[in-house]
C-alpha positions as CSV (number, residue, x, y, z in Angstrom):
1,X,17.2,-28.9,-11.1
2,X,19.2,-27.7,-8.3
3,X,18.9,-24.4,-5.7
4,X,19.9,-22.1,-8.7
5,X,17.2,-19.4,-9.4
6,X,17.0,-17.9,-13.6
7,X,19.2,-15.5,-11.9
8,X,21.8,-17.4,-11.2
9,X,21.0,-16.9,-7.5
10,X,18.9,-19.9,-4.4
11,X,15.3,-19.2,-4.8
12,X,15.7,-17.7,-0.7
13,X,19.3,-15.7,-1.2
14,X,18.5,-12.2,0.3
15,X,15.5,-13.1,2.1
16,X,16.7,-14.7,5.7
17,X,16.9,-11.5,7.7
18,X,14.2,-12.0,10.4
19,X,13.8,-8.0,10.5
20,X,12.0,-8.3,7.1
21,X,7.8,-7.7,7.8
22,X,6.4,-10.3,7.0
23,X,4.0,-8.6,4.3
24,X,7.4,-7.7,2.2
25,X,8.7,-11.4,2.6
26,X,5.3,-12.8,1.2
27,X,6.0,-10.4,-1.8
28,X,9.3,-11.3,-2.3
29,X,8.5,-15.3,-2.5
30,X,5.7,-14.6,-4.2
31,X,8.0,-12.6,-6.7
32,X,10.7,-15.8,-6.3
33,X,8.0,-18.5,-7.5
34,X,6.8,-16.4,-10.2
35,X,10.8,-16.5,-11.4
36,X,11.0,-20.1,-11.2
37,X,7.8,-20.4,-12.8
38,X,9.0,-18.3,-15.4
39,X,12.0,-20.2,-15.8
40,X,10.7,-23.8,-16.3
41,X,8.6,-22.2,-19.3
42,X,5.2,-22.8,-17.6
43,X,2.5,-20.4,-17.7
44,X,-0.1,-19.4,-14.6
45,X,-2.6,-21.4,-15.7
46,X,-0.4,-24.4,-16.6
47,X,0.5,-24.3,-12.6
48,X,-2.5,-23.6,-11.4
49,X,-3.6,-26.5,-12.9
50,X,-0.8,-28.9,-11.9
51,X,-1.5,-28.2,-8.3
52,X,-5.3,-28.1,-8.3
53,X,-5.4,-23.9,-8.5
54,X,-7.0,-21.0,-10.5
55,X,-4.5,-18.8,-12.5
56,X,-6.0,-16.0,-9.8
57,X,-4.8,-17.6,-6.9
58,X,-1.2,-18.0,-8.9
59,X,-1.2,-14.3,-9.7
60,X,-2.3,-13.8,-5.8
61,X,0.6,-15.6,-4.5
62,X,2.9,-14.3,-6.8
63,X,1.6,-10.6,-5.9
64,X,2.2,-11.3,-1.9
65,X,-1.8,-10.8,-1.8
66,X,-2.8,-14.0,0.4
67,X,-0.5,-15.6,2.9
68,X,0.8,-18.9,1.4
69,X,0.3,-22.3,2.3
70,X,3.5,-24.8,3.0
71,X,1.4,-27.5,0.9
72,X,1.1,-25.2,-2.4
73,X,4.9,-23.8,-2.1
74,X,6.2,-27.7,-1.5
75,X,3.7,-28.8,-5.0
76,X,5.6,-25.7,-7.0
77,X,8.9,-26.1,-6.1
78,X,8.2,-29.5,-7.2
79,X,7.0,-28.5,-10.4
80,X,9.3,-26.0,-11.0
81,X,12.2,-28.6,-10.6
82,X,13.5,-27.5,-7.2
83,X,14.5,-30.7,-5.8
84,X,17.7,-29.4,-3.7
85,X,16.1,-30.0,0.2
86,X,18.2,-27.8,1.7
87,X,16.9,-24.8,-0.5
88,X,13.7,-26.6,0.0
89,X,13.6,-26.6,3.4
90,X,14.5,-23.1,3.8
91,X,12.7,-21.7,1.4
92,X,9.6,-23.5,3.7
93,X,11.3,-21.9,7.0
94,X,10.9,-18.8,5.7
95,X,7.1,-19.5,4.2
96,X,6.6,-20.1,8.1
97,X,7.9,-16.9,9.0
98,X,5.9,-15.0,6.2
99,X,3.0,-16.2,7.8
100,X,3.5,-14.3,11.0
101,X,0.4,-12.5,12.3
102,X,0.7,-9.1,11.4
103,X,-0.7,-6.0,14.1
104,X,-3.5,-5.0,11.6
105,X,-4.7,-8.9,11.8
106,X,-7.0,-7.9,15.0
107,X,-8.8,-5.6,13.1
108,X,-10.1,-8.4,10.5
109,X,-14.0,-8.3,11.7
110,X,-13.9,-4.4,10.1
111,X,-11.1,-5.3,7.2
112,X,-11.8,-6.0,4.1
113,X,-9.4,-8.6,2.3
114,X,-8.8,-5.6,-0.6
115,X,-7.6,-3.3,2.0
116,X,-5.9,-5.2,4.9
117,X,-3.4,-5.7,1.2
118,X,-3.3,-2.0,1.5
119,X,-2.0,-1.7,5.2
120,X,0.6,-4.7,4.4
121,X,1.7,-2.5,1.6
122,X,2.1,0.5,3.2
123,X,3.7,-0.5,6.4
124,X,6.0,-1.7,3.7
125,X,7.1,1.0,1.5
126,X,10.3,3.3,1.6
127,X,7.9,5.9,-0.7
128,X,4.2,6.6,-0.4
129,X,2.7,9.2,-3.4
130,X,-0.4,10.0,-3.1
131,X,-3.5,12.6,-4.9
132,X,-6.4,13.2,-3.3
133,X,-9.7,14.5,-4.4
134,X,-12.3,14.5,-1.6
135,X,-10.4,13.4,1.8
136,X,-7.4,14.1,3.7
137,X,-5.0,11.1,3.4
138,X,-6.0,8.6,6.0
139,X,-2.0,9.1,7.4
140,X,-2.9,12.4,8.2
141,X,-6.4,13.0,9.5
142,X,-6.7,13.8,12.9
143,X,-9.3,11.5,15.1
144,X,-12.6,13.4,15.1
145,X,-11.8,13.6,11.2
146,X,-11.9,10.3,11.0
147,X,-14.4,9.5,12.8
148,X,-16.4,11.8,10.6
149,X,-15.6,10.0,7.6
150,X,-16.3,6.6,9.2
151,X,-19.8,7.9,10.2
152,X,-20.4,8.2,6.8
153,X,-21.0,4.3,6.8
154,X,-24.7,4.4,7.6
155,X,-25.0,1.0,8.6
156,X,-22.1,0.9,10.9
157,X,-22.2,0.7,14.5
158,X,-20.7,3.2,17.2
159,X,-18.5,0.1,18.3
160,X,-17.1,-0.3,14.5
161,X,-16.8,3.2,14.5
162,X,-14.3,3.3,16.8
163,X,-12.6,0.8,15.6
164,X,-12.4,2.1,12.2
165,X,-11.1,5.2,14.1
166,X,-8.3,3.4,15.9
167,X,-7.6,1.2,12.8
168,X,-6.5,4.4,11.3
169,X,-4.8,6.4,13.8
170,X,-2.9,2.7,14.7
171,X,-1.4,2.7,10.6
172,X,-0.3,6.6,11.4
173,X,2.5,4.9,13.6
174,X,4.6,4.7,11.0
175,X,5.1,8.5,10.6
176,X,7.4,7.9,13.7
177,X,9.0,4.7,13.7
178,X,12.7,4.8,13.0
179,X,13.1,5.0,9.1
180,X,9.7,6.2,8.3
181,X,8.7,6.7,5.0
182,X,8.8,9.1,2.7
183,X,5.1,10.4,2.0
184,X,4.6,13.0,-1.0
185,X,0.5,13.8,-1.1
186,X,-1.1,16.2,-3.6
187,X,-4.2,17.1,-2.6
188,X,-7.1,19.1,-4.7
189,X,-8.2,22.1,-3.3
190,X,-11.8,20.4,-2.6
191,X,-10.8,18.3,0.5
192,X,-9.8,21.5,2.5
193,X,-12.9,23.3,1.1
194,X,-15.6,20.3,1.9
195,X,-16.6,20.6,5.5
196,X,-16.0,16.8,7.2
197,X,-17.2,16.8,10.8
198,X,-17.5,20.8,11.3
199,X,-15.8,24.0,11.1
200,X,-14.1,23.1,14.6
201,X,-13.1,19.9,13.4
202,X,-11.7,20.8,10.5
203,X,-9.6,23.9,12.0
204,X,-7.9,21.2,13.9
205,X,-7.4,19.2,11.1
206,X,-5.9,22.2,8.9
207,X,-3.5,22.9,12.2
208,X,-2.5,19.2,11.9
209,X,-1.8,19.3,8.3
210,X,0.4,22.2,9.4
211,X,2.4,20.1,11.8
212,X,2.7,17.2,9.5
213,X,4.1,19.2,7.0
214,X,7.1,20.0,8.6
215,X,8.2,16.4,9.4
216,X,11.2,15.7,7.2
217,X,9.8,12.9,5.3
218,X,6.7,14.5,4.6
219,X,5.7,16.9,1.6
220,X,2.3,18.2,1.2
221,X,1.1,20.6,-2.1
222,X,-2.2,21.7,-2.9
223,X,-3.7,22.0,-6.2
224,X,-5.6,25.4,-6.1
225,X,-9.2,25.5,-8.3
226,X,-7.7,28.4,-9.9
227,X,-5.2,26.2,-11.6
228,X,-8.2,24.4,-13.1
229,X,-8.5,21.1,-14.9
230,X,-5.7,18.8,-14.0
231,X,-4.4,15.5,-15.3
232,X,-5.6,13.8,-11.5
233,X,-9.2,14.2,-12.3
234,X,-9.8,10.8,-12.7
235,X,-9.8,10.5,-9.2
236,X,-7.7,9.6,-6.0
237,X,-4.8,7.0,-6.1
238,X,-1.9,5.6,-4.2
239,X,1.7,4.9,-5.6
240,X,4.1,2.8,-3.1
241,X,7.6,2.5,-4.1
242,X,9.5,-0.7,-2.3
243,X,13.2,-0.5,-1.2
244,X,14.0,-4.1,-2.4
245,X,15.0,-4.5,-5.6
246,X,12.4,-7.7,-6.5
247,X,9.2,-5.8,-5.4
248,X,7.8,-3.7,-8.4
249,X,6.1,-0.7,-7.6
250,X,2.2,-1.1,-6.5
251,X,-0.5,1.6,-7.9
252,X,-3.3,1.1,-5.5
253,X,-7.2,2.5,-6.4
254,X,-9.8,2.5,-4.4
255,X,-13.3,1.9,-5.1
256,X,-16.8,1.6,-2.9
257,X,-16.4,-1.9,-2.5
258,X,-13.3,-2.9,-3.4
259,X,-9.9,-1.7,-4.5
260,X,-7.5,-2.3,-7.7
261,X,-3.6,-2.8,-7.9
262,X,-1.6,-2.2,-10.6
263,X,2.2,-3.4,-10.7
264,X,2.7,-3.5,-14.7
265,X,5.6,-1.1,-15.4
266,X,3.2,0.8,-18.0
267,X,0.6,1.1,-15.5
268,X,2.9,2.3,-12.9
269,X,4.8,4.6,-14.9
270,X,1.7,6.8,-16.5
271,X,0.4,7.1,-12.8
272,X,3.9,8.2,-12.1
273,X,3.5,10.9,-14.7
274,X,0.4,12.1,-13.8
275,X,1.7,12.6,-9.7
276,X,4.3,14.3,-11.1
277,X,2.0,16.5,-13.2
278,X,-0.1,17.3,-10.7
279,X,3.6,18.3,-7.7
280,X,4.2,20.9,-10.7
281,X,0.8,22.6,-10.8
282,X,0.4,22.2,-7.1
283,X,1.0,25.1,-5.1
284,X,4.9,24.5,-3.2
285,X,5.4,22.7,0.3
286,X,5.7,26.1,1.4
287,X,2.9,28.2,-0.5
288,X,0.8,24.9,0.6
289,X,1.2,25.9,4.5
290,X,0.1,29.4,3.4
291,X,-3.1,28.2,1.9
292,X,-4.2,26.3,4.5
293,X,-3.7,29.0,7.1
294,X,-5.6,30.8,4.3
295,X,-8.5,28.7,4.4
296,X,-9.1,28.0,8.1
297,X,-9.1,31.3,8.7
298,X,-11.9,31.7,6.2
299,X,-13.3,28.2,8.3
């Protein structure tokens, strides 16, 4: 078989510009093998097997999850009947290059596996939706906020604490960078109302949420009690939406000791629904900036 993908297109074509991060390249190859894979008529366990692998860890390189490894790409473009070497040695060049360190990588002693896929992701996306039912999103808490809520991991140290802290106020970056995203976070009425850190802490953070809210590529709505029962009661969750046209939408769930993602259409699409549900019960951008004056005057 030669360098043509089942698309008619190299297995690399749109993926050589060095400015791509390196957690969107990994999902794009990822993405590329599961085509070819596709396309010879094999299933994941029929490759995991054929190069000594679990089906999970050919669904994690598929997803972008876990860096990948020269040695397994070389085995499935073999299998998959690449056997061009110029489209195999770039497609290898550019494994190389997805397997840059990333910033978030010196914070590894304090993250998880699940959720240094989060970061990756986010840094990533051209759309963040969010609901929340108990904390600000981490993008917008202010640092004493956040170090309240890391303090609420008994067993960590004041030095992890920190670091936790900085971890989070580090991802914030991205609300400034050139091309930010765009961020769209309902929020129930419950995380302004449930004290995190004090009443002084959380007047600051209501006066941030304030500021935030007037950045361009950021809308925040509140879903008052007095709406009541909601279709987000199920709890909090992240959609990220991807600019390039190979990455499917993530859903992304987080539990106490782990996380879920969720990139079937199906699954994406009802979650969809639900955020946009919850943006027409929620209060306006505008009538959202009055309620949180409301309530920290009342803090």
């Amino acid at each position: 078989m030669g360098p043509v993908g089942p698309d008619g297109e190299e297995p690399f074509a749109g993926l050589e510009d060095s400015s791509v991060d390196a957690t969107v390249l990994r999902m794009l190859l990822g993405g590329q093998l599961r085509r070819l894979r596709e396309a010879a008529g094999m299933t994941p366990e029929q490759a995991g097997y054929e190069i000594r692998a679990s089906r999970s860890k050919i669904s994690r390189l598929e997803n972008g999850r876990v860096k990948l490894k020269s040695r397994d790409v070389t085995d499935l473009l073999t299998l998959y009947g690449v056997t061009d070497e110029n489209t195999r040695s770039k497609f290898l060049a550019l494994v190389r290059q997805s397997n840059t360190e990333d910033w978030w990588r010196k914070y590894s002693d304090i993250l998880p596996d699940w959720f240094e896929t989060y970061v990756g992701l986010e840094a990533a996306a051209a759309t963040i939706r969010s609901f929340e039912v108990q904390f600000v999103h981490g993008l917008f808490q202010t640092e004493d906020y956040a170090r309240a809520v890391s303090r609420l991991r008994k067993t960590a140290s004041d030095d992890e604490i920190e670091r936790r802290v900085a971890l989070r106020l580090k991802r914030q970056d991205l609300l400034s960078r050139p091309n930010p995203p765009y961020i769209w976070s309902v929020m129930d009425e419950a995380v302004l109302r449930r004290v995190v850190g004090g009443p002084a802490v959380m007047r600051a953070q209501f006066r941030h949420l304030i500021e935030v809210a007037e950045f361009p590529h950021v809308t925040l709505q509140v879903v008052p009690f007095a709406r009541g029962v909601h279709s987000g009661e199920s709890g909090s969750f992240t959609v990220l939406r991807f600019e390039e046209r190979y990455l499917p939408d993530v859903v992304y769930i987080e539990q106490l000791t782990g996380a879920t993602y969720l990139d079937q259409r199906s699954d994406v699409e009802h979650y969809l629904a639900v955020v946009d549900e919850l943006s027409t019960v929620a209060l306006t951008p505008a009538g959202t900036t009055h309620f949180i004056e409301q309530v920290a005057r009342e803090t």
